[in-house]
Each structure stands twice: as C-alpha cells, then as structure tokens.
PyMOL Python script that loads the backbone (N, CA, C, O; Angstrom):
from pymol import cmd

cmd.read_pdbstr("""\
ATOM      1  N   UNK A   1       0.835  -1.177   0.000  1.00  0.00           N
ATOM      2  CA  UNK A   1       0.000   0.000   0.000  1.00  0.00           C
ATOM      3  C   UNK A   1       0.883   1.245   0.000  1.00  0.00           C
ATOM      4  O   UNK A   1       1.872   1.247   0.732  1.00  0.00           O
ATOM      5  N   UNK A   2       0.580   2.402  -0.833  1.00  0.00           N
ATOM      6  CA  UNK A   2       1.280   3.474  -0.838  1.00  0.00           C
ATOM      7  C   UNK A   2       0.988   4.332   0.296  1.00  0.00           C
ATOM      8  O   UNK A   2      -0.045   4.087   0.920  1.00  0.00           O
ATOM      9  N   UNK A   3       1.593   5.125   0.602  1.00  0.00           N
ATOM     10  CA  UNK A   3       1.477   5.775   1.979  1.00  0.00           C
ATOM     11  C   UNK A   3       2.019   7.553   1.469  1.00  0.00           C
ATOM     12  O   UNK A   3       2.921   7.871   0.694  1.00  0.00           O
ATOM     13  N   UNK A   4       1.142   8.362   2.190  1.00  0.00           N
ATOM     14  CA  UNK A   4       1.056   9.837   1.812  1.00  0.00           C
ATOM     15  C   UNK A   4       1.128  10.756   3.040  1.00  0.00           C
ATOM     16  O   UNK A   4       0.130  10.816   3.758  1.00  0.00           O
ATOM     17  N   UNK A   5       2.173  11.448   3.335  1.00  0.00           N
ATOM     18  CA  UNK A   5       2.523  12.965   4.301  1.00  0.00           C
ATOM     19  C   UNK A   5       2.034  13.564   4.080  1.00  0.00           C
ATOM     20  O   UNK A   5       2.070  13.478   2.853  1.00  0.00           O
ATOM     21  N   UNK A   6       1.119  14.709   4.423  1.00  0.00           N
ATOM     22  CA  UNK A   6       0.479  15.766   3.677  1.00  0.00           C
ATOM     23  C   UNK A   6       0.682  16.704   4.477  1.00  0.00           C
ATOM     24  O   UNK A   6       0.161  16.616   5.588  1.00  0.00           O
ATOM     25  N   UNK A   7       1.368  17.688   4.198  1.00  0.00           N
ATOM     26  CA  UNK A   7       1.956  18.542   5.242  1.00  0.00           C
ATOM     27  C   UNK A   7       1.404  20.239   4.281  1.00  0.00           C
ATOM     28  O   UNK A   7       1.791  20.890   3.311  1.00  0.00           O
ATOM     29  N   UNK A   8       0.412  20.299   5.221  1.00  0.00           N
ATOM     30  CA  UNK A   8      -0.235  21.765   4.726  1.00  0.00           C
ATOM     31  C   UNK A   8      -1.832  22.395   5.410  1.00  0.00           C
ATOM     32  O   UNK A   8      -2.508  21.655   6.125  1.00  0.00           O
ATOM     33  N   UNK A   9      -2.191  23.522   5.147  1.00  0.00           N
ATOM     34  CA  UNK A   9      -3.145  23.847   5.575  1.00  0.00           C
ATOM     35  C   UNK A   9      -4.487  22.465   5.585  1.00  0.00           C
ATOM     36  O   UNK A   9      -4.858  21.511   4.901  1.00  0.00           O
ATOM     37  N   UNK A  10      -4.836  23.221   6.926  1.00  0.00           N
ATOM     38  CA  UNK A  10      -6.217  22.350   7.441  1.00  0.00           C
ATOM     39  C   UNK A  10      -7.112  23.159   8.042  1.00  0.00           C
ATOM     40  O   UNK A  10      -7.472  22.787   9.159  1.00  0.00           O
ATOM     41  N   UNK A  11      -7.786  24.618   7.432  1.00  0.00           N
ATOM     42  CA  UNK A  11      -8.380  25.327   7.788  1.00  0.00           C
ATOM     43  C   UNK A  11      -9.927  25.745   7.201  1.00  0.00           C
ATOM     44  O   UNK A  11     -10.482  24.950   6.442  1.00  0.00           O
ATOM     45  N   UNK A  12     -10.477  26.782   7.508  1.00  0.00           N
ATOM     46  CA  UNK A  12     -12.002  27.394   7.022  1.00  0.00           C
ATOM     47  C   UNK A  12     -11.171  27.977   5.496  1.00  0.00           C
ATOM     48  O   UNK A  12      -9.984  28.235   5.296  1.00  0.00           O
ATOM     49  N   UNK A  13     -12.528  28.047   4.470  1.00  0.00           N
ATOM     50  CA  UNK A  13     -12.491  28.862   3.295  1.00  0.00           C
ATOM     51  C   UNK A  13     -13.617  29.362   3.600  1.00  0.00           C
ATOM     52  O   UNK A  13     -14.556  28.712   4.060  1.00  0.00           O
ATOM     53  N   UNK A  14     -13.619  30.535   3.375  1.00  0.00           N
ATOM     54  CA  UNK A  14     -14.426  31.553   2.606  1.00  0.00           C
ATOM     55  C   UNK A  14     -14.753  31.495   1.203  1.00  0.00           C
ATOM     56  O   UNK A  14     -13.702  31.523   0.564  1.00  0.00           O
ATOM     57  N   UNK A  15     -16.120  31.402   0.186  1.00  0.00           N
ATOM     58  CA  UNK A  15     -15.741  31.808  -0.877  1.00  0.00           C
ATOM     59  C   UNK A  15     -16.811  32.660  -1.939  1.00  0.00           C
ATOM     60  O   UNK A  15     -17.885  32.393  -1.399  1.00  0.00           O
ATOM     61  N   UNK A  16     -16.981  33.091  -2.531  1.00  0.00           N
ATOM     62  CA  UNK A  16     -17.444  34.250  -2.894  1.00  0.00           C
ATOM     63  C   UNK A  16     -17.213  34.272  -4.513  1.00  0.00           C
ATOM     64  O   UNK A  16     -16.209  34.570  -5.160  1.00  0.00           O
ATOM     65  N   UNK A  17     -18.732  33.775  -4.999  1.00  0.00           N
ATOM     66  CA  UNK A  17     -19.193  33.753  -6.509  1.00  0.00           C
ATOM     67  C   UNK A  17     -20.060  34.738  -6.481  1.00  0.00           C
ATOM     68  O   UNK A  17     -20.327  35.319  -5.429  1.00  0.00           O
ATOM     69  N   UNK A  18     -20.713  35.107  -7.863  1.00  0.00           N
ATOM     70  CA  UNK A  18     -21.789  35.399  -8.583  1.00  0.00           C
ATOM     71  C   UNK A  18     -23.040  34.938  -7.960  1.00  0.00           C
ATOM     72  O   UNK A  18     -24.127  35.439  -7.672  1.00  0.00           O
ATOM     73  N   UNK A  19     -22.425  33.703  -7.855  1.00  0.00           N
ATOM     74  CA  UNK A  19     -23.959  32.871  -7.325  1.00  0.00           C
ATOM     75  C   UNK A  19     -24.365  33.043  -6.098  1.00  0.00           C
ATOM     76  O   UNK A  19     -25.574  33.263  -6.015  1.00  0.00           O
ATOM     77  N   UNK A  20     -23.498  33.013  -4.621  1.00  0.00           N
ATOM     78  CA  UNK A  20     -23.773  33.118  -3.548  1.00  0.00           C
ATOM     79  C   UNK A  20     -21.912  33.503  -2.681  1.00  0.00           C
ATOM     80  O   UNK A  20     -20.862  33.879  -3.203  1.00  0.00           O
ATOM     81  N   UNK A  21     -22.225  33.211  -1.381  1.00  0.00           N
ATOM     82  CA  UNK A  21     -20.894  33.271  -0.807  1.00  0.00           C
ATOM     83  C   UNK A  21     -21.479  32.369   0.326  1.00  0.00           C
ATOM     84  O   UNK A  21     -22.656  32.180   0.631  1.00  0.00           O
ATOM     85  N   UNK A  22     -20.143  31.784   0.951  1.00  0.00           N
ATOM     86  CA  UNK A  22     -20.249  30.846   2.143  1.00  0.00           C
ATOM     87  C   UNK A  22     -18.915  31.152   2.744  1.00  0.00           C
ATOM     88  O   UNK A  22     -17.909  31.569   2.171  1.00  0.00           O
ATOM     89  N   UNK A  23     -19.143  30.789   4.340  1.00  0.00           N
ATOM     90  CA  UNK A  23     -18.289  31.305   5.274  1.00  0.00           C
ATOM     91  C   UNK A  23     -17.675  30.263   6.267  1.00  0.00           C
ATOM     92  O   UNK A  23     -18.432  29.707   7.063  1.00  0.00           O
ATOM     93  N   UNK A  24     -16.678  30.044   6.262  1.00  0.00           N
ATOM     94  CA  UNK A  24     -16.246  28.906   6.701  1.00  0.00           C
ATOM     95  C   UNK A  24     -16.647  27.556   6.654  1.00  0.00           C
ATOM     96  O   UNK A  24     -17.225  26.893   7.516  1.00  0.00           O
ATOM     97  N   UNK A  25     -16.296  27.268   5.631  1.00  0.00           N
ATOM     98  CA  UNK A  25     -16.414  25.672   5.366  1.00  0.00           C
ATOM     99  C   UNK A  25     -14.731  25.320   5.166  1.00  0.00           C
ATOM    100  O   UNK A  25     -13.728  26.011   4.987  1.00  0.00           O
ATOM    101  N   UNK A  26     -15.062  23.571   5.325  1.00  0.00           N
ATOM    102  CA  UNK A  26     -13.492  23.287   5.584  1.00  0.00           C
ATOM    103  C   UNK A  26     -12.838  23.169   4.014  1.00  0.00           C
ATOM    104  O   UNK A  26     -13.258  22.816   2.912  1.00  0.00           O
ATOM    105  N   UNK A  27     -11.608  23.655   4.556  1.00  0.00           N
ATOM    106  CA  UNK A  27     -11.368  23.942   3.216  1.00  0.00           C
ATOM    107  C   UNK A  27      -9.223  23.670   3.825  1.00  0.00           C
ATOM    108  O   UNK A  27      -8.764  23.380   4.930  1.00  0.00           O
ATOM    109  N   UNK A  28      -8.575  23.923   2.605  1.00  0.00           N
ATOM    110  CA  UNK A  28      -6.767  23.954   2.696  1.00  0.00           C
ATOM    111  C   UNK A  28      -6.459  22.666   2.570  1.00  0.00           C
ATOM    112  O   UNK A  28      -7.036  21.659   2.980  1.00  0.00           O
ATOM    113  N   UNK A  29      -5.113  22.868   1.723  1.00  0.00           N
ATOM    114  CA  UNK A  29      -4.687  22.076   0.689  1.00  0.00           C
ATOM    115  C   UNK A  29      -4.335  20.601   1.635  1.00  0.00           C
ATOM    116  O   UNK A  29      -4.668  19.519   1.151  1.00  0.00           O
ATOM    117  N   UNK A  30      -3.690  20.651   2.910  1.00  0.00           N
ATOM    118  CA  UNK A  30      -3.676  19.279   3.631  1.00  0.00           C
ATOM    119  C   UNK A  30      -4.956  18.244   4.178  1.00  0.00           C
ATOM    120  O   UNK A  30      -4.859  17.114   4.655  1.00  0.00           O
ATOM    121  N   UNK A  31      -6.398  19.216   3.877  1.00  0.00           N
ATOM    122  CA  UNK A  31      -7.728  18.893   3.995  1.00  0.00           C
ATOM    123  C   UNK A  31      -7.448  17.904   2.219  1.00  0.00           C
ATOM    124  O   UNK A  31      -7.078  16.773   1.903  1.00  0.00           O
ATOM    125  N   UNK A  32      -7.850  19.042   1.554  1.00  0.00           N
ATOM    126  CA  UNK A  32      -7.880  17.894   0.242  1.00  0.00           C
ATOM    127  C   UNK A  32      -6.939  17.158   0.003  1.00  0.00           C
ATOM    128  O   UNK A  32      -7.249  15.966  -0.014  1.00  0.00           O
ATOM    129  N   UNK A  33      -5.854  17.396  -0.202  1.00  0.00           N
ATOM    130  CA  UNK A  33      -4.941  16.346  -0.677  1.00  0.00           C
ATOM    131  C   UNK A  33      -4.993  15.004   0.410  1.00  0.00           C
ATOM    132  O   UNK A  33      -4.216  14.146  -0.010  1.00  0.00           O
ATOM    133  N   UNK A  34      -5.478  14.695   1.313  1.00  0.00           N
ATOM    134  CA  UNK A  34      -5.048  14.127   1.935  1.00  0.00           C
ATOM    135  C   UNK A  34      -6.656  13.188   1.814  1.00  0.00           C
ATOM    136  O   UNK A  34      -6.616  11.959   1.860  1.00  0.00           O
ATOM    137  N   UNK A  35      -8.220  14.050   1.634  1.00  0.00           N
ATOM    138  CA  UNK A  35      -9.328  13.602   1.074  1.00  0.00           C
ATOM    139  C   UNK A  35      -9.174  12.589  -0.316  1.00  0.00           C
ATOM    140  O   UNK A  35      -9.543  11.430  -0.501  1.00  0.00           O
ATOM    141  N   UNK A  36      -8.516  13.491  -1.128  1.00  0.00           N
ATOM    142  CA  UNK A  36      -8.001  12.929  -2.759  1.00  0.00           C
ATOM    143  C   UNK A  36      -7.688  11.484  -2.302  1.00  0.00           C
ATOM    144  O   UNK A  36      -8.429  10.506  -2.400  1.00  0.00           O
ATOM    145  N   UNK A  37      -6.173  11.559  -1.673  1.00  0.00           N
ATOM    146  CA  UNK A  37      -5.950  10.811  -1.615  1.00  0.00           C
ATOM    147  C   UNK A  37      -5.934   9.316  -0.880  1.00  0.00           C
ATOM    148  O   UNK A  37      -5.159   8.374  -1.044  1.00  0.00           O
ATOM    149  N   UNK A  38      -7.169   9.471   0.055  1.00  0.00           N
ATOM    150  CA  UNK A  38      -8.134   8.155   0.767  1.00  0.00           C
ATOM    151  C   UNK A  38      -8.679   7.758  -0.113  1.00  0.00           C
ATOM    152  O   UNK A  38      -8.929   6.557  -0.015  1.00  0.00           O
ATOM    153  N   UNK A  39      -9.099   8.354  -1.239  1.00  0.00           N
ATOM    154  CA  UNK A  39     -10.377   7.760  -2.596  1.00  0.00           C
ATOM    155  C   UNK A  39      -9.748   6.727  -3.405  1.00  0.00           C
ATOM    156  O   UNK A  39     -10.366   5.861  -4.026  1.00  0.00           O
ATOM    157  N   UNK A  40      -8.505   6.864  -3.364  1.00  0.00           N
ATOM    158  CA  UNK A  40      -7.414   5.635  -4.018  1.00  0.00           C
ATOM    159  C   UNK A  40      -6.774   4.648  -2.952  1.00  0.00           C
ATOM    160  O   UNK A  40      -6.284   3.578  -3.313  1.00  0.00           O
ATOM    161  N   UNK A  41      -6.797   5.025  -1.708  1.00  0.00           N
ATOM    162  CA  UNK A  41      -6.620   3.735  -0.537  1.00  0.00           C
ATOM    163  C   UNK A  41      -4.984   3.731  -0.468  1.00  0.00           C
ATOM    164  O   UNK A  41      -4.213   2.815  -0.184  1.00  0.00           O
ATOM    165  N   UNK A  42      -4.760   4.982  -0.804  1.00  0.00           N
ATOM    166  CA  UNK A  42      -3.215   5.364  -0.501  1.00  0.00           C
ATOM    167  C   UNK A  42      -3.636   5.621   1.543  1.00  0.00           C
ATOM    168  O   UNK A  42      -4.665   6.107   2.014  1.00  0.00           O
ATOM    169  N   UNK A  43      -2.581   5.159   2.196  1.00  0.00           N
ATOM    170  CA  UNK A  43      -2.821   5.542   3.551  1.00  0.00           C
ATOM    171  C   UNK A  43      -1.664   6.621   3.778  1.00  0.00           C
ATOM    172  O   UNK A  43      -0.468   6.726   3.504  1.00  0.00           O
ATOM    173  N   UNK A  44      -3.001   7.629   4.652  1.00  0.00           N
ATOM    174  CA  UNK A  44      -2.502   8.957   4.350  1.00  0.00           C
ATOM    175  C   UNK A  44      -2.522   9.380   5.800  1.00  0.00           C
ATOM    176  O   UNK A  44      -3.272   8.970   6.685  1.00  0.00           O
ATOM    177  N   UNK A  45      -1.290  10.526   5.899  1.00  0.00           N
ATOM    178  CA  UNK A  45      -1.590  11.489   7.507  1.00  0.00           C
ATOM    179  C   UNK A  45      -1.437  12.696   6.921  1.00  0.00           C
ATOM    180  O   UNK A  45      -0.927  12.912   5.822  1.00  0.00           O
ATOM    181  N   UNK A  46      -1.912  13.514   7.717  1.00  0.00           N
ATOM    182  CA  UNK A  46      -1.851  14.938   7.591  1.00  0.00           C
ATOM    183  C   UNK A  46      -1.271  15.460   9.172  1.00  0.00           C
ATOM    184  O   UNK A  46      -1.361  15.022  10.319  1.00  0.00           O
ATOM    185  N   UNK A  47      -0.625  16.665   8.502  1.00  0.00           N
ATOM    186  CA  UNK A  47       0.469  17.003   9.913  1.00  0.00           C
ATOM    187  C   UNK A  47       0.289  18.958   9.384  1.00  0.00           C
ATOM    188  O   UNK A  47       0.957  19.505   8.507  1.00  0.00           O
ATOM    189  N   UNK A  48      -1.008  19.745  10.413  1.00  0.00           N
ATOM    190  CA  UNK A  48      -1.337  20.950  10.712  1.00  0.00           C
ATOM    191  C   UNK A  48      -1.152  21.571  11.669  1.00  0.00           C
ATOM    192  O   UNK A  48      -0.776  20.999  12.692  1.00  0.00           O
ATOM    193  N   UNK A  49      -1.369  23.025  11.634  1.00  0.00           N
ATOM    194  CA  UNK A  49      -1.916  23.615  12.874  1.00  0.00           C
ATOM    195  C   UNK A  49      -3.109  23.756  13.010  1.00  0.00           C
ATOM    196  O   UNK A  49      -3.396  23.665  11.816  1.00  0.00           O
ATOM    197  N   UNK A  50      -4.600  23.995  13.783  1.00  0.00           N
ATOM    198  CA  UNK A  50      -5.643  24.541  13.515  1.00  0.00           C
ATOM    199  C   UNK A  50      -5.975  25.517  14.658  1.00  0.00           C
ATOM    200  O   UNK A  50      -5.263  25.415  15.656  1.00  0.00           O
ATOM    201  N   UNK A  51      -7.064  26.559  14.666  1.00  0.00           N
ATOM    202  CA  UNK A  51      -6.850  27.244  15.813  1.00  0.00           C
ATOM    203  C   UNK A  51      -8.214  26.284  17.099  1.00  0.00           C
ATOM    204  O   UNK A  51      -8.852  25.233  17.052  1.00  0.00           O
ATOM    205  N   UNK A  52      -8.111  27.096  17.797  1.00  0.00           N
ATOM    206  CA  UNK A  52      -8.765  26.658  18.883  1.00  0.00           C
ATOM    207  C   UNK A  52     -10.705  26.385  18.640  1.00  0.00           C
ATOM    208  O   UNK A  52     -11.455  25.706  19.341  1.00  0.00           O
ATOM    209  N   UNK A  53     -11.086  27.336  17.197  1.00  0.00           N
ATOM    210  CA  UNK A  53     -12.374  27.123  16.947  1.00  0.00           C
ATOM    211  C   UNK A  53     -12.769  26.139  15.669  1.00  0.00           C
ATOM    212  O   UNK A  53     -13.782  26.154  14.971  1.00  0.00           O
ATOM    213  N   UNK A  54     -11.692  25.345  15.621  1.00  0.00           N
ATOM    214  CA  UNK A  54     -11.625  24.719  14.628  1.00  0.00           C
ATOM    215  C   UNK A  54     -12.425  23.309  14.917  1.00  0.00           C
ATOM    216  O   UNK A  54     -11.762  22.354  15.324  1.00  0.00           O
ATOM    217  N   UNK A  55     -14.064  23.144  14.680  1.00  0.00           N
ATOM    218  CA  UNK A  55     -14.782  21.982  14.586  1.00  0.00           C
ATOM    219  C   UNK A  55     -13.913  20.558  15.126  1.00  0.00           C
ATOM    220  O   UNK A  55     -12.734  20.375  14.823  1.00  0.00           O
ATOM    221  N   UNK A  56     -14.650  19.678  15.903  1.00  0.00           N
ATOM    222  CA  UNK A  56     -13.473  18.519  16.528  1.00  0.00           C
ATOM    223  C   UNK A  56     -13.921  17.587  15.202  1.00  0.00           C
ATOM    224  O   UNK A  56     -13.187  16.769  14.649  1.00  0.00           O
ATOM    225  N   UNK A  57     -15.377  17.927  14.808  1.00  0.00           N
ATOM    226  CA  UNK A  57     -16.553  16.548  14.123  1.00  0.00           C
ATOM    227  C   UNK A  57     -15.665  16.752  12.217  1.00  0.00           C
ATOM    228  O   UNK A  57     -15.897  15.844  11.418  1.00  0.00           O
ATOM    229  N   UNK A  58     -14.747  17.951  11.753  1.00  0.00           N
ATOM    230  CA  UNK A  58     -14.245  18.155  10.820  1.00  0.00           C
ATOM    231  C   UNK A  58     -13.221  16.646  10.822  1.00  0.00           C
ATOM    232  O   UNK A  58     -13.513  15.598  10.247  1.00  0.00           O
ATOM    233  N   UNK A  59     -11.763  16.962  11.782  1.00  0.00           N
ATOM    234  CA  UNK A  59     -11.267  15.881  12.351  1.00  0.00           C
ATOM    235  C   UNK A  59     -11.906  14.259  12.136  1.00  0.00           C
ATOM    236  O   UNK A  59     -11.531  13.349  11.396  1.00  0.00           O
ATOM    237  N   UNK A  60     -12.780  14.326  12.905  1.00  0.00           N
ATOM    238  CA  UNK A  60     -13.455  13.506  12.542  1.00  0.00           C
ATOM    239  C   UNK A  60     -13.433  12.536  11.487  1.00  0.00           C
ATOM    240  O   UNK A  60     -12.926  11.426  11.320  1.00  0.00           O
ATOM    241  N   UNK A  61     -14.363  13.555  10.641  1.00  0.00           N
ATOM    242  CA  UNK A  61     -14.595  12.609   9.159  1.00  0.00           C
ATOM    243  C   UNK A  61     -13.845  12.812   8.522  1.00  0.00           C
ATOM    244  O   UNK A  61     -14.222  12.768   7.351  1.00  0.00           O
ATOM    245  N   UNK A  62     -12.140  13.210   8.739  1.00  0.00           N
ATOM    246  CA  UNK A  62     -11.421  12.801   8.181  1.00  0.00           C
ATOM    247  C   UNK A  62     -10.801  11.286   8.709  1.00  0.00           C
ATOM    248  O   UNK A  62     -10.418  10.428   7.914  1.00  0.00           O
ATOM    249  N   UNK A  63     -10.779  11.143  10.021  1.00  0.00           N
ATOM    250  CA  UNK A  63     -10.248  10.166  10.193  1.00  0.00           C
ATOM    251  C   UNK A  63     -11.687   8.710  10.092  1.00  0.00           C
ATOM    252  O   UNK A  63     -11.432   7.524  10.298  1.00  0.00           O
ATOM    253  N   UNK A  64     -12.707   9.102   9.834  1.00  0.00           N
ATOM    254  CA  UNK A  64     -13.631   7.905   9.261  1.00  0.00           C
ATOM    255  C   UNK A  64     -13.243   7.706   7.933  1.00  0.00           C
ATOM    256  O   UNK A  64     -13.245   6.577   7.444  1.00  0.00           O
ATOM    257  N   UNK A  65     -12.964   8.537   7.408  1.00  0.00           N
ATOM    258  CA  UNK A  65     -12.243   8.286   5.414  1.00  0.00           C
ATOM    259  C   UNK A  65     -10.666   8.024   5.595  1.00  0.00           C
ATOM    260  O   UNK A  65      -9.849   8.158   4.684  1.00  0.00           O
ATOM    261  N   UNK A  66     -10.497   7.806   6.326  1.00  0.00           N
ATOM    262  CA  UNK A  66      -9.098   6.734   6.985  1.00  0.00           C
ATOM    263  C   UNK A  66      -7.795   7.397   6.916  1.00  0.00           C
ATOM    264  O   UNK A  66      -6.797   6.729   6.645  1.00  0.00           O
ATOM    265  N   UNK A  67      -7.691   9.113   7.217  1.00  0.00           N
ATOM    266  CA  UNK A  67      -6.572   9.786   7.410  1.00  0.00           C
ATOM    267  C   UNK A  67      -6.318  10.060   8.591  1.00  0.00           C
ATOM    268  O   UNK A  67      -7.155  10.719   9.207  1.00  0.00           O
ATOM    269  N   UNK A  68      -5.075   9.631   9.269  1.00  0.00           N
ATOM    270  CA  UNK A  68      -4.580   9.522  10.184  1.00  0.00           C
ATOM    271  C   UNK A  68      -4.373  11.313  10.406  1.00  0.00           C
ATOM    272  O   UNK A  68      -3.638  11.951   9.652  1.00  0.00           O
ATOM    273  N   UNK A  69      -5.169  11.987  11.592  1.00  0.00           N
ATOM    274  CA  UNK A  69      -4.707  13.596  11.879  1.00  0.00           C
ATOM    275  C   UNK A  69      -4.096  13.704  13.250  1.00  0.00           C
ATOM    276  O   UNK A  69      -3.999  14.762  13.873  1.00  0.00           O
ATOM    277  N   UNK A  70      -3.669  12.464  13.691  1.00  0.00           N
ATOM    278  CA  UNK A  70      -2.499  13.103  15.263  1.00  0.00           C
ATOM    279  C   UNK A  70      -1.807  13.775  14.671  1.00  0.00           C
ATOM    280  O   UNK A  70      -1.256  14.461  15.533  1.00  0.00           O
ATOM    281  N   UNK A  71      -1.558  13.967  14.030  1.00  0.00           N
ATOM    282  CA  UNK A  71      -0.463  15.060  13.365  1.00  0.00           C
ATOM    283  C   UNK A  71      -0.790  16.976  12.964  1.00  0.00           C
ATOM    284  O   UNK A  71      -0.055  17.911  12.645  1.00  0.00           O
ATOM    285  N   UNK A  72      -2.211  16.826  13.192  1.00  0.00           N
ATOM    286  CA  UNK A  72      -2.736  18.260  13.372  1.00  0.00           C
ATOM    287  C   UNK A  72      -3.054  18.757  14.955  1.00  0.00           C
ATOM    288  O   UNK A  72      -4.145  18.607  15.504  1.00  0.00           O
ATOM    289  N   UNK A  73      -2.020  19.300  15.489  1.00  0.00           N
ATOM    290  CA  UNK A  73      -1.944  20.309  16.805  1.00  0.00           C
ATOM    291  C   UNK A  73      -3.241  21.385  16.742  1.00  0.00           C
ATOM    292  O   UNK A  73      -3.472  22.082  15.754  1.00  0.00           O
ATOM    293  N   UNK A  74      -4.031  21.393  17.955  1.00  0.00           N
ATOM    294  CA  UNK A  74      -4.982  22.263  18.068  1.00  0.00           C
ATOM    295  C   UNK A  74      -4.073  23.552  18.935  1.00  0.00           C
ATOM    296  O   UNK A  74      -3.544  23.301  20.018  1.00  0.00           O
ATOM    297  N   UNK A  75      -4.005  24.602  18.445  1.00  0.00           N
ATOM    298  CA  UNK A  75      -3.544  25.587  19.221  1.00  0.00           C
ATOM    299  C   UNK A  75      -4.894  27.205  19.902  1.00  0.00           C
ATOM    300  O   UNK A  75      -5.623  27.885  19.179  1.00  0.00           O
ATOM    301  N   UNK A  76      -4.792  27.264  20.870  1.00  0.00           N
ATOM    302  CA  UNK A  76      -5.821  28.306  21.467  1.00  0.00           C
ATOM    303  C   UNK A  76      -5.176  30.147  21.189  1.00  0.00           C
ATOM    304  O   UNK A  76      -4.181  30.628  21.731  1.00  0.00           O
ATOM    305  N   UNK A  77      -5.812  30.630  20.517  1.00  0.00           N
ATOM    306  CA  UNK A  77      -5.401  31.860  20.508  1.00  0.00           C
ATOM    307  C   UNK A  77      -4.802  32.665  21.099  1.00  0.00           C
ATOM    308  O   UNK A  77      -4.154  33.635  20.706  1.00  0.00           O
ATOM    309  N   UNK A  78      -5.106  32.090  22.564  1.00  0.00           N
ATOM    310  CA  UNK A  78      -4.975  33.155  23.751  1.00  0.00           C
ATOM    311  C   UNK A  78      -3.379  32.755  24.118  1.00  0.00           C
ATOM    312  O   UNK A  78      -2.844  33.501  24.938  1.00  0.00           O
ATOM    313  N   UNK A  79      -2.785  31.938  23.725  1.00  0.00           N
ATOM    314  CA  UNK A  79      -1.447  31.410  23.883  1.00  0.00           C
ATOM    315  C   UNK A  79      -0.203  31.586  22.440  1.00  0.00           C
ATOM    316  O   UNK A  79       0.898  31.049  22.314  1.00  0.00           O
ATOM    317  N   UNK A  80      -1.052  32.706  21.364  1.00  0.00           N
ATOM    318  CA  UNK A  80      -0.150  32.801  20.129  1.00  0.00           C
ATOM    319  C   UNK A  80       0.653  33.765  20.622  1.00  0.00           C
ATOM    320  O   UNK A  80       0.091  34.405  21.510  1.00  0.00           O
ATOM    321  N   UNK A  81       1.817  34.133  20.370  1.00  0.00           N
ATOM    322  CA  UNK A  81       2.426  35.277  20.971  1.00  0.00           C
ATOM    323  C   UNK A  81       3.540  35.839  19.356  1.00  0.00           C
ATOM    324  O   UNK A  81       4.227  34.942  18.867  1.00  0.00           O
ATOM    325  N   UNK A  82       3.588  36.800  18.905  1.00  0.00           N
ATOM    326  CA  UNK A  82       4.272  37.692  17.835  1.00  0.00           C
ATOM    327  C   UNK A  82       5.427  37.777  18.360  1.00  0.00           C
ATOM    328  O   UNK A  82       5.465  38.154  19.531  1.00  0.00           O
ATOM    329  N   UNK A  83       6.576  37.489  17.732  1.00  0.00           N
ATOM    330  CA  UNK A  83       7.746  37.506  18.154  1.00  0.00           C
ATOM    331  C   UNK A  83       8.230  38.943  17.934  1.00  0.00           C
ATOM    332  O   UNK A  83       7.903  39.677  17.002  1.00  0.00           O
ATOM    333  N   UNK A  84       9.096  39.234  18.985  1.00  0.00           N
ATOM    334  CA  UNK A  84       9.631  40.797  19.125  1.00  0.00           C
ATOM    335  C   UNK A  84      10.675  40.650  17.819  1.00  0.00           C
ATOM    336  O   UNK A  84      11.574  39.817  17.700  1.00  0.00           O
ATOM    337  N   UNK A  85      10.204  41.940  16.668  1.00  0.00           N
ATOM    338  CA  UNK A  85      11.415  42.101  15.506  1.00  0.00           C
ATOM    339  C   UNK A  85      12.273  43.421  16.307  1.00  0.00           C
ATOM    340  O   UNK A  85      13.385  43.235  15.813  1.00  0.00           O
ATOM    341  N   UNK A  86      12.390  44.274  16.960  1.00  0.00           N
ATOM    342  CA  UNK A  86      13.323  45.142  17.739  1.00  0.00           C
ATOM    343  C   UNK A  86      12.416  45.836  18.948  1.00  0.00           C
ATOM    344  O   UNK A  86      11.240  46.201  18.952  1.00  0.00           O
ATOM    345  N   UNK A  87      13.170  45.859  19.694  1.00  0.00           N
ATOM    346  CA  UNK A  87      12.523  46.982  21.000  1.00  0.00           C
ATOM    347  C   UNK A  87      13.101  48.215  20.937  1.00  0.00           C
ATOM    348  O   UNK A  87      14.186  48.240  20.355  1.00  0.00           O
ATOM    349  N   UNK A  88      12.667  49.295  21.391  1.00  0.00           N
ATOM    350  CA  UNK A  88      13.155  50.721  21.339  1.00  0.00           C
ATOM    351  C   UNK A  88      13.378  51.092  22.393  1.00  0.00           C
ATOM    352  O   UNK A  88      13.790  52.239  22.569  1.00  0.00           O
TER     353      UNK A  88
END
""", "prot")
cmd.dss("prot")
cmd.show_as("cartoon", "prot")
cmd.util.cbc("prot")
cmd.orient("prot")
C-alpha cells in the first residue's frame, strides 16, 4: 500500500461567486490532498496547525475516510504570541 505525508493547511475557506458566498467551510490544501488521496486507498496522515475554533466533528470525518490527523496540533489563541522584531 502506498502511503502519503500531507503537510499543509487544514483550515475554514471563505468563498465568494456570482452565485452566492459561504463562510467557513473546511477547506486547505492538507484537507484535500489528503481527502483525494483516501479515494485511491493510498494511507494517508496529515500534519497541521488549527486554531482553537476549529470543529473537533471536521477531524473527525477525516479520520472515518481513513486519514490519520495526530499530526494536526490544536492551538488556542490566547497562547499565540508575535515575536519581538526590535525593541526601542
């Protein structure tokens, strides 16, 4: 069996047609590629950050379509901190 890293976003899209707009649905490229590639029975992990309001039931049904996500860290906002570029 082939086996797949998917090392990339696992977040909300926004998106915005003609036709309508929708607001956070799951969306980023370590979400699909890693969807894609369960449909061929390649065994796959994905390795993210997500923030703290990030759906657990998303998670989820990825790992019922058989992608391994211990590899996506939930991080809480209140603990991000901007690194100092100079002090004055």
């Amino acid at each position: 069996m082939s086996k797949l890293l998917a090392v990339g976003t696992v977040a909300f899209d926004a998106i915005e047609t003609p036709f309508g707009k929708t607001d956070k649905i799951l969306g980023g490229s370590g979400t699909f590629v890693g969807l894609a590639a369960s449909q061929f029975g390649v065994q796959t992990a994905v390795v993210s950050v997500v923030g703290g309001d990030f759906p657990q039931s998303y998670l989820d049904m990825m790992n019922e379509r058989g992608i391994n996500t211990e590899g996506v860290e939930t991080v809480s906002y209140t603990h991000l901190t901007l690194p100092t570029i100079c002090s004055v």
